[in-house]
C-alpha positions in Angstrom: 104.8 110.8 120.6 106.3 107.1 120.6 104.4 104.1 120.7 104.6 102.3 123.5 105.3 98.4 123.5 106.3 96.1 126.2 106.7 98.8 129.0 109.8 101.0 126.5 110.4 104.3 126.9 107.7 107.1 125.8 107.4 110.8 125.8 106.9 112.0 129.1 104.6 114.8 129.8 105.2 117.3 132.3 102.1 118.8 133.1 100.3 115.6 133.3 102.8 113.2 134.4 101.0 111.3 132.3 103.1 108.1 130.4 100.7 107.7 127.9 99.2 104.0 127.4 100.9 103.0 130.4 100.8 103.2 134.1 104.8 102.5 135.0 108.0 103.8 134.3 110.3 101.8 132.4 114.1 102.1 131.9 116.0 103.7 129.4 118.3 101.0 128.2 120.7 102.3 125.5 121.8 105.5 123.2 124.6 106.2 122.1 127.0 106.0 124.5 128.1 103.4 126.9 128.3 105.4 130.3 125.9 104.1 133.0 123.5 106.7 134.8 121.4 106.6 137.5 117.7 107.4 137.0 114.5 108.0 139.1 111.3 108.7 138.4 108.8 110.4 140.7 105.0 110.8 139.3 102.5 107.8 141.3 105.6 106.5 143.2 109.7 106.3 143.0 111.5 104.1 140.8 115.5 104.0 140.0 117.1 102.2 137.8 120.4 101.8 135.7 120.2 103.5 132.4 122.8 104.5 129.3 122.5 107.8 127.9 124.0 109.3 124.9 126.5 112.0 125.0 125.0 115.5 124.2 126.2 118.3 122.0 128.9 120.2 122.9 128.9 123.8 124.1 128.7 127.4 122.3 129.0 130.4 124.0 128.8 130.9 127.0 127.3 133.3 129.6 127.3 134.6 133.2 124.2 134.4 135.2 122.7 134.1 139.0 120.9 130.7 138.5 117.9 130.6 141.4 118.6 128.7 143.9 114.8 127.2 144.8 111.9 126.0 142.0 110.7 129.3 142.8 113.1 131.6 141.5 114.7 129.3 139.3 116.7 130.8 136.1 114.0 131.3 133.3 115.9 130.2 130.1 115.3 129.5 126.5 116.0 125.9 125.0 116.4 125.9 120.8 118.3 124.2 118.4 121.7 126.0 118.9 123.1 124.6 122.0 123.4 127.4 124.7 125.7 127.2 127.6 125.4 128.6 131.1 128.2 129.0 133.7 128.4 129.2 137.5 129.1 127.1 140.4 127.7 125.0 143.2 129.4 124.3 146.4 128.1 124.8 150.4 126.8 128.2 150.4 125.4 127.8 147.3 124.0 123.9 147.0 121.7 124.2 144.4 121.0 125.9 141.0 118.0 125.6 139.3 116.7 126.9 135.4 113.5 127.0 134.3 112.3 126.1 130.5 109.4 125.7 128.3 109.0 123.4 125.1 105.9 124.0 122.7 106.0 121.1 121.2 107.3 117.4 121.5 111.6 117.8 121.5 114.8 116.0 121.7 116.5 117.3 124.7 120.2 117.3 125.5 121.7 118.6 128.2 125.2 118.5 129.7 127.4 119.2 132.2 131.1 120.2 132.2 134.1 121.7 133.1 133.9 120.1 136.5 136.6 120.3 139.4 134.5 118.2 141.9 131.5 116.1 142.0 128.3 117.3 140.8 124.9 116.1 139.5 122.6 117.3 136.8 118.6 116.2 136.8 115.7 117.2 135.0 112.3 117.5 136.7 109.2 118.1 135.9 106.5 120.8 136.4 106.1 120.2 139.7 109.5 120.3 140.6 109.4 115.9 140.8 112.6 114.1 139.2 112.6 112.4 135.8 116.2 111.8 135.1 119.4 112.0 136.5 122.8 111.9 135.9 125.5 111.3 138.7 128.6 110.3 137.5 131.8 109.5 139.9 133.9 112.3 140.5 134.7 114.8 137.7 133.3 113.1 134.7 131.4 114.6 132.0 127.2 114.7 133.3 124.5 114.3 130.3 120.9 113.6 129.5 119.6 113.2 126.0 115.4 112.4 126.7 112.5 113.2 124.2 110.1 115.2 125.7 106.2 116.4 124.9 105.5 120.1 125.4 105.1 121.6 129.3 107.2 123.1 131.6 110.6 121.8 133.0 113.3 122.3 135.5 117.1 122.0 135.3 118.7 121.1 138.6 122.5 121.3 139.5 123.8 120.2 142.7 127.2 119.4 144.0 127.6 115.6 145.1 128.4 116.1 148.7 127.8 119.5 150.9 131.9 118.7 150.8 132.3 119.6 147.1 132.6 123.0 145.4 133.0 123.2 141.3 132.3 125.8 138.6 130.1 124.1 135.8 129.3 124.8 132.1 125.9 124.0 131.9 124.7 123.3 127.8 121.4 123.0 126.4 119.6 122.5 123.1 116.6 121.0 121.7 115.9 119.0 118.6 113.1 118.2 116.2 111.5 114.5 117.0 113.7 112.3 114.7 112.6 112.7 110.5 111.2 108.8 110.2 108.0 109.2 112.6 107.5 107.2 115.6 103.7 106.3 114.2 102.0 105.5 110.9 100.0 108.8 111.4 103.4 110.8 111.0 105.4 108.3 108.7 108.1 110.2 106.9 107.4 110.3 103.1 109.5 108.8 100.8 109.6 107.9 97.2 110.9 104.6 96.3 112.1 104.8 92.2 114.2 102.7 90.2 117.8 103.8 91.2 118.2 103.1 94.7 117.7 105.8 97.6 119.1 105.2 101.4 118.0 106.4 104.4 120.4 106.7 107.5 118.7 107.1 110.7 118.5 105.0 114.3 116.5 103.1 116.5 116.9 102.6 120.3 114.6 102.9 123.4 113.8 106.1 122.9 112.8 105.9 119.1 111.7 102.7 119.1 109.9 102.4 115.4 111.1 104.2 112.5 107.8 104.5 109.8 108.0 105.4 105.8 105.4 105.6 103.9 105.5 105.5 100.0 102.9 104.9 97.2 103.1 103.0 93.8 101.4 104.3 90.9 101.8 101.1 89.2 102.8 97.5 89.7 106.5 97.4 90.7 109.3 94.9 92.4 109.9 96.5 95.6 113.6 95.8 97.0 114.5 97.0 100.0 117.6 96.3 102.5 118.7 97.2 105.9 122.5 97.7 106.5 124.6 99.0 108.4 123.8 97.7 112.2 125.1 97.5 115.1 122.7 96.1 117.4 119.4 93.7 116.1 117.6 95.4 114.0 113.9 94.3 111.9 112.7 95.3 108.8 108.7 95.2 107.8 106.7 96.0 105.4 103.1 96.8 106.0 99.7 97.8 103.9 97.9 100.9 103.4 96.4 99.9 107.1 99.5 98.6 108.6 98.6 95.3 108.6 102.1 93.5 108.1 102.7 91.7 105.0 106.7 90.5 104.7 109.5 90.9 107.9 112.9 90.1 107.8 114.4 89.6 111.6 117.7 88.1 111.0 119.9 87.2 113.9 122.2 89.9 115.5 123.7 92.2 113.2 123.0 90.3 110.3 122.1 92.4 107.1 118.1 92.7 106.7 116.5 92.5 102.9 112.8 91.9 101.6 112.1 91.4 97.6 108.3 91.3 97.0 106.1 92.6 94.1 103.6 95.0 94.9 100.4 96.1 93.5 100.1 100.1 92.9 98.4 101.4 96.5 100.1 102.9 99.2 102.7 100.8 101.8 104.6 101.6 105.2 108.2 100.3 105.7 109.1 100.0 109.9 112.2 99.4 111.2 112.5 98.4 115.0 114.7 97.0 117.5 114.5 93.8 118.2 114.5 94.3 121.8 114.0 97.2 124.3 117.9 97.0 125.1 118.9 97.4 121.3 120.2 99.9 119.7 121.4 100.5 116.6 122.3 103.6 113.5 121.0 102.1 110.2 121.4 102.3 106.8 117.1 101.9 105.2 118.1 101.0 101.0 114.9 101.4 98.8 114.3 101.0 95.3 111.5 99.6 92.7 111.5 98.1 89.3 109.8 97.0 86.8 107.6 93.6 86.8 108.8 91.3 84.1 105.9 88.7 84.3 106.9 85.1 83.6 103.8 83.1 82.7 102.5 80.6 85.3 105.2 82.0 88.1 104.0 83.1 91.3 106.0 85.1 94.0 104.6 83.3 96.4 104.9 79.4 95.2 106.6 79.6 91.9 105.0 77.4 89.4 103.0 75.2 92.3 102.5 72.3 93.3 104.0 69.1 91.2 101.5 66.7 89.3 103.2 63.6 88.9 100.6 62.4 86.8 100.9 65.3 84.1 104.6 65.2 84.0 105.4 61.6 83.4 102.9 61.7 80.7 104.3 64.2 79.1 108.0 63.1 79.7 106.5 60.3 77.4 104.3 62.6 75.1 101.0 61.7 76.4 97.8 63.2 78.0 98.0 63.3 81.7 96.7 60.0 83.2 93.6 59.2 84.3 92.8 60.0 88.6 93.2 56.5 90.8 91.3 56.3 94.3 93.1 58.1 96.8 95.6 56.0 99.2 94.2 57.9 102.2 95.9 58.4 105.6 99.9 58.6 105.9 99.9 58.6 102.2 98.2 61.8 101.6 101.2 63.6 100.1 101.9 61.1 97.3 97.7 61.3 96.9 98.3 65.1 96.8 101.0 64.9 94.0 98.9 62.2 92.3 102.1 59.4 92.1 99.3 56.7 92.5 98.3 57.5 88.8 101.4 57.0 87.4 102.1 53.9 89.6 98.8 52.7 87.9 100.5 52.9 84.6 103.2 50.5 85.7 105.8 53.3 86.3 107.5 52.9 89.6 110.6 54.7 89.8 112.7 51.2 88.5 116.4 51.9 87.1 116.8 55.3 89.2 119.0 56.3 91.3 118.7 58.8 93.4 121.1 60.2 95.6 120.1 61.4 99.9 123.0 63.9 100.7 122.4 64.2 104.4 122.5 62.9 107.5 123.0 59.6 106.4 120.1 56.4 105.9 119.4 53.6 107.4 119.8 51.0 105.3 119.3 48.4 107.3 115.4 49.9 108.0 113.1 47.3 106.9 110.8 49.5 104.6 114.2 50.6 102.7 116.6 48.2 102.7 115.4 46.5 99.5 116.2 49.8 97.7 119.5 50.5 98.9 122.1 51.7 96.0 125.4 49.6 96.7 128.8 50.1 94.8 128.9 46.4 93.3 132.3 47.0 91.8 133.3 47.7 95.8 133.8 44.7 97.4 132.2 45.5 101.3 134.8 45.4 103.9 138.3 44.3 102.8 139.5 47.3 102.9 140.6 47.9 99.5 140.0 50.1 97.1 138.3 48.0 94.6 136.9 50.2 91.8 140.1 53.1 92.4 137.0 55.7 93.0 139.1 57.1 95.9 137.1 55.8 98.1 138.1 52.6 100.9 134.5 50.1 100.9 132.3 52.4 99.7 129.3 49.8 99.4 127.1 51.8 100.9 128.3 55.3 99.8 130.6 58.0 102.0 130.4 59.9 104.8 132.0 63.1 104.0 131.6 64.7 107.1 133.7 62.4 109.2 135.4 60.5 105.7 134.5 57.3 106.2 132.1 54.5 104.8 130.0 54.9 107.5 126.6 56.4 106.1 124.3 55.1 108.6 122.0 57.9 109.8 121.2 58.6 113.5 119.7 62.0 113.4 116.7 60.3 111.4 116.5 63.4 109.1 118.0 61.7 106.1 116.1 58.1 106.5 112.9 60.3 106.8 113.4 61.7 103.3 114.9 58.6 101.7 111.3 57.0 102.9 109.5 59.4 101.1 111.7 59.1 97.6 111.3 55.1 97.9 110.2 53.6 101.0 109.3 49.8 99.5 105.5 49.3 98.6 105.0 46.4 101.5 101.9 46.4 102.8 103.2 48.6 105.9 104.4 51.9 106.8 104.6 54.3 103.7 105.0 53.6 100.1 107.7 56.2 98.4 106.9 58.6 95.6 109.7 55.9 93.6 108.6 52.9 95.3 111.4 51.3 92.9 114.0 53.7 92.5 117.4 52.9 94.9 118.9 55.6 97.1 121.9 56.5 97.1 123.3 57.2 101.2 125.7 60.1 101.0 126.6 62.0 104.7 127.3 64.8 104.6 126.0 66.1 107.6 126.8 65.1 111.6 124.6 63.0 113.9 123.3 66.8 115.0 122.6 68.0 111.3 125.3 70.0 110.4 127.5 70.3 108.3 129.9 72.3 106.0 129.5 73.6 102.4 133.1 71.6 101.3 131.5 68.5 102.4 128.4 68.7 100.3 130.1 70.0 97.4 132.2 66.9 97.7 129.3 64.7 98.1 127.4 66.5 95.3 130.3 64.9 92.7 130.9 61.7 94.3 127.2 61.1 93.5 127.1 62.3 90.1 130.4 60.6 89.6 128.9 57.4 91.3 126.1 57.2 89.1 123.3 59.0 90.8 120.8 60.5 88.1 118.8 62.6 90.5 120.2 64.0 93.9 117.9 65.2 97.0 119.2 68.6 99.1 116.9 68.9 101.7 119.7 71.1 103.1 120.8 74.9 103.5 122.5 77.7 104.6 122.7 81.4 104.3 126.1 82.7 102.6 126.9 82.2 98.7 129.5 79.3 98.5 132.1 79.3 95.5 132.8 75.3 96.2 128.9 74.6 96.0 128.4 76.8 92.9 131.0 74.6 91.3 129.8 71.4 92.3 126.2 72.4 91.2 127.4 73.5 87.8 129.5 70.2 87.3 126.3 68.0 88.3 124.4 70.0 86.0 127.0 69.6 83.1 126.9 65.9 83.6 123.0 65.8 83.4 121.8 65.0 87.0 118.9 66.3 88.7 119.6 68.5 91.6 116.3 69.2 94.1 116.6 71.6 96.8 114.9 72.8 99.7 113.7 76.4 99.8 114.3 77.0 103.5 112.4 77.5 107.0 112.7 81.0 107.4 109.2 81.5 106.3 111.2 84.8 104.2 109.5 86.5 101.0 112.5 85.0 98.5 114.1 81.9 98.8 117.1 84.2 97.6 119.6 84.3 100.3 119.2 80.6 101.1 121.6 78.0 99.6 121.4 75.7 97.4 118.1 76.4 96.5 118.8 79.8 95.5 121.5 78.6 92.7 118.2 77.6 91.0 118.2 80.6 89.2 120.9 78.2 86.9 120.8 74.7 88.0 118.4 72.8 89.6 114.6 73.2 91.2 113.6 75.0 94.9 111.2 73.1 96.3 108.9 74.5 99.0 106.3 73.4 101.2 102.5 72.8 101.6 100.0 70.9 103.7 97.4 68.5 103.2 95.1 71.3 101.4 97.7 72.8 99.5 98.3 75.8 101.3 101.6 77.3 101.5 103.4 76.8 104.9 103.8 79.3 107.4 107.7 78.7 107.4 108.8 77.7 103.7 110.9 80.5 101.8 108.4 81.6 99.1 109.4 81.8 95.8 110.2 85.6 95.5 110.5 88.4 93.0 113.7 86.9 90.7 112.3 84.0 88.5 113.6 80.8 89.7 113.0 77.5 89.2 110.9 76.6 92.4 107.6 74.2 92.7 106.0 73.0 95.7 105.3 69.8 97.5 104.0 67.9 100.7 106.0 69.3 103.6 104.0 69.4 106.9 103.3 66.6 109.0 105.1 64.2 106.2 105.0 60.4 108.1 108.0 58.7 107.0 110.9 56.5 107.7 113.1 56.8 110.8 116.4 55.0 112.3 115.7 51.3 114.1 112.9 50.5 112.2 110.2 53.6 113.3 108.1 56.1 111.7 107.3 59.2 112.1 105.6 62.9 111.0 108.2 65.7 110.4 107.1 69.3 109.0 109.8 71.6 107.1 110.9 72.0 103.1 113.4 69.0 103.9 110.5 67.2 103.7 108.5 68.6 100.5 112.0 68.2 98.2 111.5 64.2 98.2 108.5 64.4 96.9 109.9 66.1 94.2 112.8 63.9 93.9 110.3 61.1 93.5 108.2 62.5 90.8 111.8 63.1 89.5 112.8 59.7 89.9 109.5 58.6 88.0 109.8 60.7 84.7 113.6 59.4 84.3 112.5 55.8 84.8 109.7 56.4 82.1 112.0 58.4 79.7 115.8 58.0 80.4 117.0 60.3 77.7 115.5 63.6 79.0 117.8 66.6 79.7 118.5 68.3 82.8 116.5 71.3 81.2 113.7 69.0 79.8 112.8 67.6 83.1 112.8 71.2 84.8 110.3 72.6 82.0 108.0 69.5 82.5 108.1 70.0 86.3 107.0 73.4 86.2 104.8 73.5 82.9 102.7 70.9 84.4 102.9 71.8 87.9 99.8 74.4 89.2 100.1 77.6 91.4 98.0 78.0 94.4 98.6 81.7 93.6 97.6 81.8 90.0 97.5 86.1 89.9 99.8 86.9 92.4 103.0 87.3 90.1 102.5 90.4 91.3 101.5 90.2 95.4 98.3 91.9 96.5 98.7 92.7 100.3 98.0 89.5 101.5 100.1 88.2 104.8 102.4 85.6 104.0 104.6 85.8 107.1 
């Protein structure tokens, strides 16, 4: 039978009236069809509701009989697979025609009723003669039911609308085999996932509200699978040998679903669901595995780890890593936890970097950044001339590409948060930045609400690598594959600048699919997020099955710089990608000569893996 969740439609049993797991009756929301029904149900009490029904099968043969007219010498008939149709009629002197069935076993049922000349209604009732479902449609239209029903004993009813009405009828029946997928891990429909892909068509909806697979690996394996296809919301899981979940993908509406993870050989369970009890949807389930290539030190869950700003600048320069320092303590836990006070112990502070903040703008009036503020010196502030023929009208502070103007102050905050943490001044107050030294850069190119568009970052991407940014911050994304991002990425590259990128919130099992960061498969480094104990957070986009570039860094409850002179905690990858920039920022000021490539293998040959044996993923959860 179905599981039941939330009150959704199960299998009803007719000679127990029992609803299994539940004690009320709960509407049918959608099939297949969009025609509106009426439905009551009559076990402990009466309820009606509206419900849609999908159409049946049509009708095959048909034949004459003398339906009964009571629950007592109703029509005894035989429901299979072929659909059957009865004819007869209903009218005054004959108001009601019933037919009697059995089903052995759990069945999709469909019944309908046509060939109408006047009103008439068709309902199915139980045992006991009490009403489950029924269909009453205005005047001639088409009647149908399509239920799932356990074994017992039924009844068919016919009835004309009014005593008024008289009409012949072709009444059809058939019953189906429960859907392939099962409804339950106990009857999950086998399936081998290989290396060329394999699909799956099926549907979910009220009535089959969980679709299980079950497969096994006999080895290690990256496990792909996609769902495709949909009409309505749709989720996609992947469970354990117990059916414990361990990855979902629940995009919004009928966005595509996907999961990449690497497995360990064992045995898994693939559901797909509904997202809600009013959904439903035909889908298309894509499967396929392949083989592991292991890349040393890379995890699927957080890449190459966490960044150690005291092993990479030292060995930017060639050296050992430096020796530990006392821990700041308190708000400046996260450049403690990427050990930046070691390398500021050394004398190296970020100086003669710039690093650029696309984003929401910065305030660079704030007290504990305005002393590192990049300005255009060949731009003379405010005369409205084009000084250094950059393009750009008093770009002293840098450009606001969303609205294409100078104006980069930030009133969000999101953008002065992360400029804090790249180089917030070391004052005596607030925070101290990763780059305590290094200048930033203001580039907006995203609203007062945080959004933005892909032209305006590309555009921002090379007016700072054109404006003499060395490193630029992303903490930024979105979800499609942009040709006017790739292009700026791939110029910045070309020219040498450091591009750091946020992995994403969506708490997802790649960072694939999420952009910029995913481009770090060529240029640039993902960057996701940890806490104060290194764990991975809940929400950050893991690293995933295709190798990337990816480390992680600080990224929940980050205290930093905000608008007006305040300060305060914000959790997400936005905030983890700063710290990154920083430890960026450092190594360049240390070694100025070092490739694009050069400070991406330091990054991640020095940085350390929370997950030191899961390049291929053991079962844990990671949702």
């Amino acid at each position: 039978m179905l599981d039941l969740e939330n009150g959704f439609h199960c299998l009803f049993d007719s000679n127990t009236g029992d609803l299994s797991d539940i004690s009320y009756y709960s509407s049918l929301n959608y099939l297949n069809s969009q025609e509106q029904l009426s439905l009551e149900s009559e076990f402990d009490s009466k309820y009606v509701a509206e419900r849609e029904i999908a159409f049946a099968s049509q009708s095959s043969s048909p034949g004459d009989l003398e339906p009964g007219n009571s629950l007592n010498d109703a029509q005894e008939i035989t429901i299979g697979e072929n659909p059957q149709t009865y004819r007869d009629w209903v009218g005054a002197n004959d108001s009601k025609d019933y037919y009697r069935f059995a089903l052995d076993e759990a069945k999709n049922l469909n019944l309908s009723l046509t060939g109408l000349s006047d009103n008439a209604n068709l309902a199915l009732l139980d045992h006991s003669g009490s009403q489950l479902f029924r269909s009453s449609k205005y005047g001639t239209s088409d009647e149908s039911l399509e239920v799932q029903l356990l074994a017992g004993d039924y009844y068919i009813k016919v009835n004309p609308n009014h005593s008024s009405n008289h009409t012949s009828y072709d009444l059809t029946v058939n019953a189906t085999a429960l859907n392939d997928p099962g409804n339950s891990l106990n009857n999950a429909q086998e399936i081998t996932i290989g290396e060329n892909p394999q699909t799956y068509s099926d549907w979910v909806g009220a009535t089959d509200f969980k679709d299980y697979y079950r497969f096994a690996l006999g080895e290690a394996k990256n496990v792909s699978l996609s769902l495709t296809g949909l009409s309505d919301d749709a989720n996609l899981e992947l469970l354990d040998h117990s059916g414990n979940q361990l990855f979902r993908s629940s995009n919004y509406g009928t966005s595509d679903e996907s999961l990449e993870v690497q497995l360990l050989a064992g045995d898994y369970y693939i559901k797909v669901n509904p997202n809600h009890s009013s959904n439903h949807t035909e889908y298309d389930l894509t499967v396929n595995a392949s083989t592991i290539s292991v890349v040393p030190g890379y995890s699927t869950v957080d890449g190459f780890g966490l960044v150690n700003a005291a092993s990479a600048v030292a060995q930017a320069i060639g050296n050992n890593p430096f020796a530990d320092v006392a821990n700041l303590g308190g708000n400046d836990w996260g450049a403690d936890l990427v050990k930046a006070p070691e390398v500021w112990s050394q004398g190296y502070t970020g100086q003669g970097v710039v690093v650029a903040v696309l984003d929401t703008g910065v305030d660079y009036n704030h007290s504990d950044l305005s002393g590192n503020i990049f300005t255009n010196e060949a731009e003379i502030a405010g005369d409205g001339i084009d000084n250094d023929n950059n393009g750009y009208i008093d770009d002293f502070y840098g450009w606001n590409f969303h609205s294409n103007n100078n104006n980069t102050l930030d009133v969000q905050g999101h953008g002065t948060h992360v400029a804090g943490t790249i180089a917030a001044l070391n004052n005596g107050f607030g925070i101290t930045g990763i780059a305590h030294n290094a200048k930033i850069m203001p580039v907006k190119v995203l609203s007062d609400s945080g959004s933005g568009s892909y032209e305006s970052i590309a555009n921002g991407i090379r007016y700072a690598v054109d404006n003499g940014a060395q490193v630029i911050n992303l903490s930024l994304g979105g979800n499609t594959d942009n040709s006017l991002l790739r292009s700026a990425l791939e110029y910045a590259a070309n020219k040498g600048v450091i591009l750091v990128m946020a992995s994403g919130n969506d708490g997802d099992s790649t960072t694939m699919g999420h952009y910029p960061a995913a481009y770090a498969t060529d240029w640039g480094i993902a960057v996701g997020a940890v806490d104060r104990n290194s764990q991975i957070a809940s929400f950050t986009n893991r690293s995933g099955i295709s190798p990337l570039t990816y480390v992680t860094a600080p990224g929940v409850s980050v205290y930093s710089t905000l608008p007006n002179n305040k300060f305060d905690f914000k959790s997400g990858t936005s905030m983890a990608t700063p710290h990154v920039a920083g430890v960026v920022a450092l190594m360049l000021s240390v070694n100025p000569d070092l490739s694009d490539s050069e400070v991406y293998d330091i990054l991640t040959a020095t940085a350390k893996s929370n997950f030191p044996d899961s390049n291929v993923l053991t079962g844990q959860s990671l949702a």
